[in-house]
N, C-alpha and C positions, 0 to 999 in steps of 0.2 A: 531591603525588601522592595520587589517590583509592584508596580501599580496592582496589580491584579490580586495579588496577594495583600495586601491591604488593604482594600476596598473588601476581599471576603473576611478578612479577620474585622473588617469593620461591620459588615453585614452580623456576622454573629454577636457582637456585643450588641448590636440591636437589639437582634432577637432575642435576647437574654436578657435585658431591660425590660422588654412587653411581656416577657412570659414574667416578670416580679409584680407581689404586691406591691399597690402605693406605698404601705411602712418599710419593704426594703426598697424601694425606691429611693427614697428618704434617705436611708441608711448609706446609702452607696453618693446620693447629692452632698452630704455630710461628709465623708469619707473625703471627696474629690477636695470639696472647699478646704477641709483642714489642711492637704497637703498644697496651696497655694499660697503665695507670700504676699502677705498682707501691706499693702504700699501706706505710708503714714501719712494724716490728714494734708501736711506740708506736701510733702510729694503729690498728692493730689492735685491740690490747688495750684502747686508749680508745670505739673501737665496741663492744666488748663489754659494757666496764663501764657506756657510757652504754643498753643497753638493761636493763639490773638498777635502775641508778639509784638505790642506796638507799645506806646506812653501810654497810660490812664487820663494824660494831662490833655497832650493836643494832639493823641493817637501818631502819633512820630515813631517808625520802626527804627529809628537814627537813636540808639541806647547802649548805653556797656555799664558791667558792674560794677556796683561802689562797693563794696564791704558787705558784712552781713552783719543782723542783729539777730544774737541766738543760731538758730537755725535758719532763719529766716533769709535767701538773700535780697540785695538792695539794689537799684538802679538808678543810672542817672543819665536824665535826657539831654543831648549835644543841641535839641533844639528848643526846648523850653527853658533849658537848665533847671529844672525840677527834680528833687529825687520820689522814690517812691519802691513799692513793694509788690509780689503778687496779688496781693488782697486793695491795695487802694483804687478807690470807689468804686468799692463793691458792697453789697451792705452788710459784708464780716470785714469793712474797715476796721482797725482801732479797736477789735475786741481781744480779751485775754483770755488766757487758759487753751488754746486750742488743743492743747494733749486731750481734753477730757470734752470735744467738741461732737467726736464720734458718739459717745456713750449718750451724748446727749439727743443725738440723730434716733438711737435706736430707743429714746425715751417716747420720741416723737413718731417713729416708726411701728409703737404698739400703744399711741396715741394717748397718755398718761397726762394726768395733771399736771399742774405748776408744783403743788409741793410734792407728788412724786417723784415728779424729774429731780427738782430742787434737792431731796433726800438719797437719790440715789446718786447723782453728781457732786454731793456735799458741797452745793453752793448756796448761793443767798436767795430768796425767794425771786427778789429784782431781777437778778441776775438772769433767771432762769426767763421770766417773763421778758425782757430783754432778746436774750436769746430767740424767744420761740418767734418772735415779729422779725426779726433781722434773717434767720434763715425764711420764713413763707415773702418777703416782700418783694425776691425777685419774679419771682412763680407766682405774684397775686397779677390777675387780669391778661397774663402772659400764657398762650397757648402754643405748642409745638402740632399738633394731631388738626386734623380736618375731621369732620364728619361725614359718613357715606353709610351706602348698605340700606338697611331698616334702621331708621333715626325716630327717635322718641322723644316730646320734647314737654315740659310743663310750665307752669310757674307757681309759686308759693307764698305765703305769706309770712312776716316775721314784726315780734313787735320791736318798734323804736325803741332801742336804748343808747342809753350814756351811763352803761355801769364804769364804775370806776370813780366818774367825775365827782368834784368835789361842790360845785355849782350845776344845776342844767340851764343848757343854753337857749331850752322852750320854756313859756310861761305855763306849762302843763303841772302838776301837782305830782312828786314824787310815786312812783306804786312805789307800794312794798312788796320784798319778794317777788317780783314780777310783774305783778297785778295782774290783770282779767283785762284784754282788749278785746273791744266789740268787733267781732269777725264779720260781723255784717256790714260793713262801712270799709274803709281803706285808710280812713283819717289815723294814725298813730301807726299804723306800719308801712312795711319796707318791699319791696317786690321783690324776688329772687328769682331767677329764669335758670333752670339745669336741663340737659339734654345728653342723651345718651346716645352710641350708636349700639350695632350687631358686632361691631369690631371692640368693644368694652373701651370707647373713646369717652370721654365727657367734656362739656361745656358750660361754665357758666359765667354768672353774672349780676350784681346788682344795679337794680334795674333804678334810676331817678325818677320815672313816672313809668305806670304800669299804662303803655298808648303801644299800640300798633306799630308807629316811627321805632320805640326804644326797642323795641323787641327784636324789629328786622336789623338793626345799626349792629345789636352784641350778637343774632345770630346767625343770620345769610351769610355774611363773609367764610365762616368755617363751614357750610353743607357745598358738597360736591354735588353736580349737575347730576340728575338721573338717578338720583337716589329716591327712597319711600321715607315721608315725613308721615309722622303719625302722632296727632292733637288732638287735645280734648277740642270742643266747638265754636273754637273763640275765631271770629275771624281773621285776626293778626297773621295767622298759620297759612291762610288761601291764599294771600296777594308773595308771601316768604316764597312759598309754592310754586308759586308762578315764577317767580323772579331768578329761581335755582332750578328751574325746568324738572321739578320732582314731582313724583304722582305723590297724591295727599290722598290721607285715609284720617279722617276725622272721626274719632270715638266719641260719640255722644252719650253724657252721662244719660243712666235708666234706659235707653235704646239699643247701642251695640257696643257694650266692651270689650268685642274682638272682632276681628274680619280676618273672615278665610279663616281662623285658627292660628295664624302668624303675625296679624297686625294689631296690636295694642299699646299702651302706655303704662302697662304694671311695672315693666321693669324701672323707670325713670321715676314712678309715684313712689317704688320701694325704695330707692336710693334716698327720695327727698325723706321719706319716713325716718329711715338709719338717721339722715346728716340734723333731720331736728331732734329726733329724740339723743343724736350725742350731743349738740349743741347744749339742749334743755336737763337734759338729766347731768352727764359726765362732766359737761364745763357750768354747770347751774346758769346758763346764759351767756353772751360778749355783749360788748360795745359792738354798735352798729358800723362805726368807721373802721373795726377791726374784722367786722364781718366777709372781705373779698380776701385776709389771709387765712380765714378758716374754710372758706370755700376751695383754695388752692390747697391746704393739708390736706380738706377731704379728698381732693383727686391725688394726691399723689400718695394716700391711702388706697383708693380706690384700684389705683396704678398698680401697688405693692411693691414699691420703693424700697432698699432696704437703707441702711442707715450711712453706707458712704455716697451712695444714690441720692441723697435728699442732702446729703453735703453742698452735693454737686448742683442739685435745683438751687440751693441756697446761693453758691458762689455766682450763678447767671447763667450755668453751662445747661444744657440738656445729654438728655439720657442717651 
């Protein structure tokens, strides 16, 4: 088939896409993925490592194979004399079951509890809770995307916890069930900084002190020069502004919660509303040190990651 003819039979299947509804849409997105051959989590992970190519140990590309365990094969460095695997240090070192690692991605991909997953993987509770930290810890505070466009950006509040613990490590009195934090103060919580752009980018961040310094440290380096920053009145946002050559549109509660009709901070308030009430209702609260891998699920929910997708966040690769 010459160029030309191809390009019009490509033309028509175009057009025959945009004249379908979304559900055949759908139908036909369906169609295509079933006839595609699905690569197994091992071959996954074995493309990854072969585009690294080096030792895990002293990054040495000086290696040949030793053997294999299972499926799995093995390597051994000519300069460290160290053996090792696709997965070593990575934080799916040393885990089992990888047959049933996918099912587990796609637990995490329609964002399910512990003992959901746990029941649908037929594993052990631990196991699952294990799992869910070792895939979000390479993706916790690790960003591929910039910010640009119409950038939106907020902060929020969350109370200190140490669920889980068996001691707290504050001389603070147990809540139960949560308890009731005094919102009017900042004493017993946590700062969270999330931002969004036009391009459906996001950013975040737990914040060690809610100051001016922390805010510009997690968020200037990702905004692109010449972009529209859009804050609520806090001045942290004016000197960011400056410093990334963006025009700033500051939405003043009770005064102006939109300008022009295009610049606001609903969309970034919505996001934080979704990410507490999943946090508070669907997970009944985290640990606060566990808090920057729930912020990385929520984006690569947000992302719409699908389940060998968020394999792959978990191995260290990006999308």
């Amino acid at each position: 088939m010459d160029t030309k003819s191809f390009v019009n039979q490509l033309n028509q299947i175009t057009d025959t896409l945009l004249a379908m509804t979304p559900a055949q849409r759908e139908v036909v997105h369906r169609s295509i993925q079933a006839t595609q051959t699905e690569i197994t989590v091992n071959e996954l992970f074995q493309s990854l490592f072969n585009n690294l190519s080096q030792c895990p140990h002293c990054h040495s590309s000086h290696f040949k194979k030793w053997g294999r365990a299972g499926e799995t094969q093995r390597y051994y460095c000519k300069n460290c004399q160290k053996t090792f695997n696709n997965k070593t240090n990575t934080p799916l070192a040393k885990l089992r079951k990888c047959h049933i690692w996918e099912k587990y991605a796609g637990c995490m991909e329609l964002k399910l509890t512990l003992r959901e997953a746990a029941s649908i993987c037929n594993i052990n509770l631990k196991t699952a809770f294990l799992w869910r930290h070792r895939f979000l810890m390479a993706q916790s505070g690790k960003y591929a995307d910039k910010l640009s466009g119409i950038i939106e950006v907020d902060e929020f509040f969350l109370a200190y916890s140490e669920k889980g613990a068996k001691k707290l490590t504050t001389k603070r009195v147990a809540r139960k069930r949560g308890g009731n934090v005094d919102k009017r103060t900042k004493e017993g919580q946590v700062a969270v900084l999330l931002s969004t752009d036009s391009s459906n980018h996001m950013i975040d961040a737990v914040l060690s002190n809610d100051t001016a310094s922390e805010i510009k440290l997690h968020l200037a380096p990702h905004i692109i020069e010449n972009s529209v920053l859009c804050s609520d009145g806090a001045w942290a946002y004016v000197n960011i502004a400056k410093t990334t050559h963006c025009d700033h549109k500051r939405l003043i509660s009770g005064k102006n919660r939109v300008i022009d009709k295009i610049y606001h901070i609903q969309t970034v308030n919505g996001a934080i509303a979704h990410f507490k009430g999943w946090i508070d209702v669907k997970m009944r609260g985290v640990a606060t040190k566990y808090l920057p891998h729930y912020l990385a699920w929520f984006r690569e929910s947000h992302s719409k990651l699908n389940s060998q997708q968020i394999l792959q966040f978990a191995y260290g690769g990006q999308q």
